[in-house]
KOLZA-236457 format. One record per residue (C-alpha): residue in three letters; x, y, z. Coordinates in steps of 0.1 Angstrom, whole numbers, plus 5000, padded with zeros to 4 digits. Layout:
# KOLZA-236457
<atom ALA,<X,Y,Z>>
...
This chain:
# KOLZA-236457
<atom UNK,<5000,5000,5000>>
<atom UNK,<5015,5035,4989>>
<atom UNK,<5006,5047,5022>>
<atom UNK,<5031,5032,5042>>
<atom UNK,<5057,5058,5019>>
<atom UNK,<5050,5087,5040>>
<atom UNK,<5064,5076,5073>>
<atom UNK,<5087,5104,5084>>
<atom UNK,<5125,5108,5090>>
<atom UNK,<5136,5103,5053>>
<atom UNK,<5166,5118,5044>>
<atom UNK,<5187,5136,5014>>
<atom UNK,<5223,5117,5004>>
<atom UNK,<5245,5129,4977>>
<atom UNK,<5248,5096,4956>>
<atom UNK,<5216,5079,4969>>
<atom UNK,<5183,5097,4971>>
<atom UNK,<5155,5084,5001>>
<atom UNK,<5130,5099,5008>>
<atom UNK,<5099,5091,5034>>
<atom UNK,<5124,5057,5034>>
<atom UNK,<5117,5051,5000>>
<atom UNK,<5149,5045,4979>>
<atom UNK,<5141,5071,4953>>
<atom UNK,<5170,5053,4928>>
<atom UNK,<5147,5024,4929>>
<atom UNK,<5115,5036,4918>>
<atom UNK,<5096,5016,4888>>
<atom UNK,<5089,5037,4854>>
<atom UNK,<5057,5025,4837>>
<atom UNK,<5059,5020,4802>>
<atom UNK,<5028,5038,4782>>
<atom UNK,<5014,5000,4778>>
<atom UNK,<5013,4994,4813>>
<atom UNK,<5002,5025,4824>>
<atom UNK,<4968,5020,4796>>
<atom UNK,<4963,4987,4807>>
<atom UNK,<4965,4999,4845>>
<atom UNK,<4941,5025,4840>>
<atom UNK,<4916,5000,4823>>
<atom UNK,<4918,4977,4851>>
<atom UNK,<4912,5004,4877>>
<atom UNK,<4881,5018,4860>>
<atom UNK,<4874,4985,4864>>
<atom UNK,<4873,4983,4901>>
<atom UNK,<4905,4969,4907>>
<atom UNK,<4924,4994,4937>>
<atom UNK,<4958,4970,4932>>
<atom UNK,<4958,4989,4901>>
<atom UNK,<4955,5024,4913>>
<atom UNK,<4983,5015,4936>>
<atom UNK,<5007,5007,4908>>
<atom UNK,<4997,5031,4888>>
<atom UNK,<5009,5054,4917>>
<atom UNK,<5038,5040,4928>>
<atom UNK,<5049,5037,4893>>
<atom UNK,<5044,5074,4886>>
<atom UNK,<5063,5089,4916>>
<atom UNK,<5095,5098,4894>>
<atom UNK,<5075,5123,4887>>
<atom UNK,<5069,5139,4920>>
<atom UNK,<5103,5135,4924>>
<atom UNK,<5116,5156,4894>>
<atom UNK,<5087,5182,4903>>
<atom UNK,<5099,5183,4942>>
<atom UNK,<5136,5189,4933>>
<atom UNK,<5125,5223,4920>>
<atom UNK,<5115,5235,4954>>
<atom UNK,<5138,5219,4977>>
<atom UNK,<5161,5250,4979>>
<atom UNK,<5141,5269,4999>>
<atom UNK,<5147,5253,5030>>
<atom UNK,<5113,5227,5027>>
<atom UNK,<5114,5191,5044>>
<atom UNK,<5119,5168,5015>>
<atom UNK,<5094,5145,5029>>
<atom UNK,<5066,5172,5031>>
<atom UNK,<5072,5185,4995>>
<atom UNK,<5071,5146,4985>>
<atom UNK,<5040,5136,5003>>
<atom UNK,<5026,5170,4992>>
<atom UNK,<5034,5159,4959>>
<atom UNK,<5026,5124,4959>>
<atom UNK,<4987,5138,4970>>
<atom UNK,<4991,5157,4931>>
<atom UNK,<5000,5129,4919>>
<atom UNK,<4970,5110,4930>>
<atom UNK,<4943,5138,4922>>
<atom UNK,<4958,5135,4884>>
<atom UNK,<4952,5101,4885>>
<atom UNK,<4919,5103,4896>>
<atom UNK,<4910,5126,4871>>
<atom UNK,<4928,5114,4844>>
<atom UNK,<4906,5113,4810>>
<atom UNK,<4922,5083,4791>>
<atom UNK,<4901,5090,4760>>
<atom UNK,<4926,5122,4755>>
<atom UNK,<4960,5115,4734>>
<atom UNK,<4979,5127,4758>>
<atom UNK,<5004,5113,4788>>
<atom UNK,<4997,5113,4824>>
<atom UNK,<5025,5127,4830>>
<atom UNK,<5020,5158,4806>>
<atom UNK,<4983,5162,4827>>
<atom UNK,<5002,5149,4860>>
<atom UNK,<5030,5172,4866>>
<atom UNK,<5013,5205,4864>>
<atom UNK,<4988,5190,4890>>
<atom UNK,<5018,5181,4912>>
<atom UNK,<5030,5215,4909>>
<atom UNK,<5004,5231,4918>>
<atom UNK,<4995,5206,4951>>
<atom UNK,<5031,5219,4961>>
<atom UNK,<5030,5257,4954>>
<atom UNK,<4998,5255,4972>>
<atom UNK,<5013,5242,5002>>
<atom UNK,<5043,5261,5002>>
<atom UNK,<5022,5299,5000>>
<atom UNK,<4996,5280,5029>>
<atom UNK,<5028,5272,5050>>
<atom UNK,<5044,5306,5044>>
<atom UNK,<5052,5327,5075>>
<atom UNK,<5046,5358,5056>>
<atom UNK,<5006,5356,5055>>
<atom UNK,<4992,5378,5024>>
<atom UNK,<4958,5385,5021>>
<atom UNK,<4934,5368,4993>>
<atom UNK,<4922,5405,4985>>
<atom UNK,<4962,5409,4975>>
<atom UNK,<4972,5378,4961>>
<atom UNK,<4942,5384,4936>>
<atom UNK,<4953,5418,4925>>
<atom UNK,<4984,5409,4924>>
<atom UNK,<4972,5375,4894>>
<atom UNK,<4946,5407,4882>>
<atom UNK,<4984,5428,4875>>
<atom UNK,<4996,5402,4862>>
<atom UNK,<4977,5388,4838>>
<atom UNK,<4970,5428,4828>>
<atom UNK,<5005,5433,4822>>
<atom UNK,<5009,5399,4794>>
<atom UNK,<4974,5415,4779>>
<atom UNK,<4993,5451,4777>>
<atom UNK,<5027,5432,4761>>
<atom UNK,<5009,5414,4739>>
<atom UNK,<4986,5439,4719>>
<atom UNK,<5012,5465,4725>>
<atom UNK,<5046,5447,4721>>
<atom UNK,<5061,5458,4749>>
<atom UNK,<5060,5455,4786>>
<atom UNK,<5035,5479,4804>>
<atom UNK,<5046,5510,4833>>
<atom UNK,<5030,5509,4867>>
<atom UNK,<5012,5539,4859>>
<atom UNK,<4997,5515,4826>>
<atom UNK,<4988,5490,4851>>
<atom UNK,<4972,5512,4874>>
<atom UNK,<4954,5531,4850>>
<atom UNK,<4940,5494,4830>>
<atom UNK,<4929,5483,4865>>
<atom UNK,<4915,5511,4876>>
<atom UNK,<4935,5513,4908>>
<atom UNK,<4963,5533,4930>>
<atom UNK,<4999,5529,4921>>
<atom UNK,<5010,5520,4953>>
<atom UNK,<4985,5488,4954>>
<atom UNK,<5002,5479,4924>>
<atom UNK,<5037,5477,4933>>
<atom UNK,<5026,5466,4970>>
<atom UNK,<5006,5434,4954>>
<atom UNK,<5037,5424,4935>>
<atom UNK,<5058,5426,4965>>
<atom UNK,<5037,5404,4982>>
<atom UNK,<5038,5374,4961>>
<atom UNK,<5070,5374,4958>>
<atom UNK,<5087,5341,4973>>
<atom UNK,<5110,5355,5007>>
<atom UNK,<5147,5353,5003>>
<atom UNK,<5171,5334,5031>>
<atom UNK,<5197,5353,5038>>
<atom UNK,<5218,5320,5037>>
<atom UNK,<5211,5321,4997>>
<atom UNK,<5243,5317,4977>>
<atom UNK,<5247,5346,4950>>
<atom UNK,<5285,5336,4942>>
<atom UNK,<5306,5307,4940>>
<atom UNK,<5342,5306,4927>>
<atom UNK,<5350,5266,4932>>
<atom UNK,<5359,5272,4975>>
<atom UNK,<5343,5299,4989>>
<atom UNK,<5307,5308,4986>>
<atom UNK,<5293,5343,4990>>
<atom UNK,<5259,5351,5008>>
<atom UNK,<5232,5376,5005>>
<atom UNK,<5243,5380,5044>>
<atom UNK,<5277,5391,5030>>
<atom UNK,<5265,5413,5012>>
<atom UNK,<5241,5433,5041>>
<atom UNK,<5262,5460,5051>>
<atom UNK,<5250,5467,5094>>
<atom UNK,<5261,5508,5097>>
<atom UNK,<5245,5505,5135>>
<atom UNK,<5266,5482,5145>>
<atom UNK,<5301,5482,5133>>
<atom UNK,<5332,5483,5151>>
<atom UNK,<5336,5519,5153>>
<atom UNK,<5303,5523,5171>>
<atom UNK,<5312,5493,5194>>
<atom UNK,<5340,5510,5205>>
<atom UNK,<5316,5547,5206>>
<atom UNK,<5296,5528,5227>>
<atom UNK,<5322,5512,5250>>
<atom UNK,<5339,5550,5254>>
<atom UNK,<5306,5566,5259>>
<atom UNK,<5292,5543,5289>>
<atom UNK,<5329,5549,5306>>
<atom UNK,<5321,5580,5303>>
<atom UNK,<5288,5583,5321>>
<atom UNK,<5303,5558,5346>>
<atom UNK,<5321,5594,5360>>
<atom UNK,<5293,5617,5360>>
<atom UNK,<5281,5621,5395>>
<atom UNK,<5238,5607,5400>>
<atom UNK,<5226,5642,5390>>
<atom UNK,<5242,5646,5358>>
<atom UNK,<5242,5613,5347>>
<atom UNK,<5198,5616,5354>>
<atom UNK,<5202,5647,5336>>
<atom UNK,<5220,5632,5303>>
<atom UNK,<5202,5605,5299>>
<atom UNK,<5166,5622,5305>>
<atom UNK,<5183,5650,5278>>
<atom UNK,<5198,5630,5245>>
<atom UNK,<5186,5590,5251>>
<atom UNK,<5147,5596,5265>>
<atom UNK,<5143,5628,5241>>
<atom UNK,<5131,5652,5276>>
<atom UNK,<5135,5691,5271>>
<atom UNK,<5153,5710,5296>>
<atom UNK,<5121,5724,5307>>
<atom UNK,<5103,5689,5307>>
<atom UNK,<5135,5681,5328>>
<atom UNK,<5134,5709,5353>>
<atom UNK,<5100,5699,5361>>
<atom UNK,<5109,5663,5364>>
<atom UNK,<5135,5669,5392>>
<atom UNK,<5124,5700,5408>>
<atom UNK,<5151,5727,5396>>
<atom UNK,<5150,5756,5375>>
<atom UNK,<5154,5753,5339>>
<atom UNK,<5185,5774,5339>>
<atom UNK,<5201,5752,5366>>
<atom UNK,<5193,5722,5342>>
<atom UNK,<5211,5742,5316>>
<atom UNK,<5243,5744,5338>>
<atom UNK,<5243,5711,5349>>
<atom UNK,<5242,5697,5315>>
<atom UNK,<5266,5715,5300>>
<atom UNK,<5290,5709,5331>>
<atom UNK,<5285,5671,5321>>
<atom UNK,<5293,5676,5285>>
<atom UNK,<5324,5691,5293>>
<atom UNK,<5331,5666,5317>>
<atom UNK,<5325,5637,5287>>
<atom UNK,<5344,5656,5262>>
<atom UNK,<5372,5658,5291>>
<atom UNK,<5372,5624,5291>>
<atom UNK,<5360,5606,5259>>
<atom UNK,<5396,5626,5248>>
């Protein structure tokens, strides 16, 4: 029975493919005889058939699945995910076209898996944006057709009858996310990263060793400047707002604050 395929803990070697413990390099290929003669005998009634019609077929979810399993899926989920294509096709399979079940098959199987992978997304997008987004983009292969080339935002916008800004926003949202992990350069050894690539201006080691300077600083300041400072340039306070906080004048805030400065300065040199 093809369900006893999905158990989990299947696993991804370089030389020898298993998947949901199924050897993978082992799988029977129908031949377009057997695959007829299968289908007869299951319109018939007879479920052995069905079975070896889909055990026989699951090269296929295996070509589809190896297209998707980049982006950091569990091979078994995007297999059993595609074996459940796989099945529908064969259900639905009309054997009075001339065509091959795998030519009706794999678009099914693709679709079972694209399905799953936009359900299981983290980023959640909105049915009201996914279909403006398909309403862009089947807008924008209308506009390229009839007018040979591809259409502006403010063309799309205008043929939909909608803002700009939905426009751009609905593409953004279907597209697939990126891992930062993703490989955009290999030169034989060493592999560069869309991480190597993010430059971090907050925290380099210049401000590390701001930061480092500045809290040695403040460390000297006696309890009334230090308040003072930190209510003044990290919590955003006035001097007045200040003043009122701690029960001095304004101008005495003044003082103090510039005695503190000059007391940092002293030091941070």
């Amino acid at each position: 029975m093809y369900i006893t395929l999905f158990s989990r803990g299947g696993f991804i070697l370089i030389n020898r493919v298993e998947i949901a413990n199924v050897n993978t390099s082992k799988l029977q290929v129908l031949t377009q005889e057997e695959t007829k003669e299968l289908f007869e005998k299951m319109h018939n009634g007879d479920k052995s058939a069905r079975e070896k019609l889909i055990n026989g077929n699951l090269r296929l979810v295996l070509s589809v699945i190896q297209r998707f399993c980049g982006r950091g899926e569990n091979a078994d989920d995007l297999f059993q995910v595609g074996c459940v294509g796989l099945i529908k096709a064969i259900d639905n399979f009309d054997t009075s076209l001339d065509i091959q079940l795998s030519t009706y098959g794999v678009p099914m199987i693709i679709g079972e898996v694209r399905r799953y992978l936009r359900d299981n997304n983290m980023v959640r997008v909105s049915r009201s944006v996914r279909d403006l987004a398909y309403k862009v983009l089947q807008a924008k292969e209308k506009i390229t057709r009839e007018k040979g080339k591809e259409p502006t935002i403010d063309d799309l916008a205008k043929e939909l009858n909608v803002e700009k800004e939905e426009i751009v926003l609905s593409l953004d949202a279907i597209q697939d996310p990126v891992s930062l992990q993703e490989p955009v350069y290999n030169d034989g050894a060493d592999s560069l990263s869309i991480m190597d690539q993010v430059k971090d201006k907050k925290n380099t080691d210049e401000m590390w060793a701001e930061n480092i300077t500045m809290n040695e600083a403040l460390k000297r300041l006696n309890d009334k400047e230090r308040m003072i400072i930190d209510k003044r340039f990290f919590l955003g306070r006035t001097q007045m707002e200040v003043a009122n906080e701690i029960g001095i004048s304004q101008a005495q805030v003044s003082r103090l604050e510039k005695t503190a400065i000059e007391h940092m300065r002293r030091l941070y040199k």
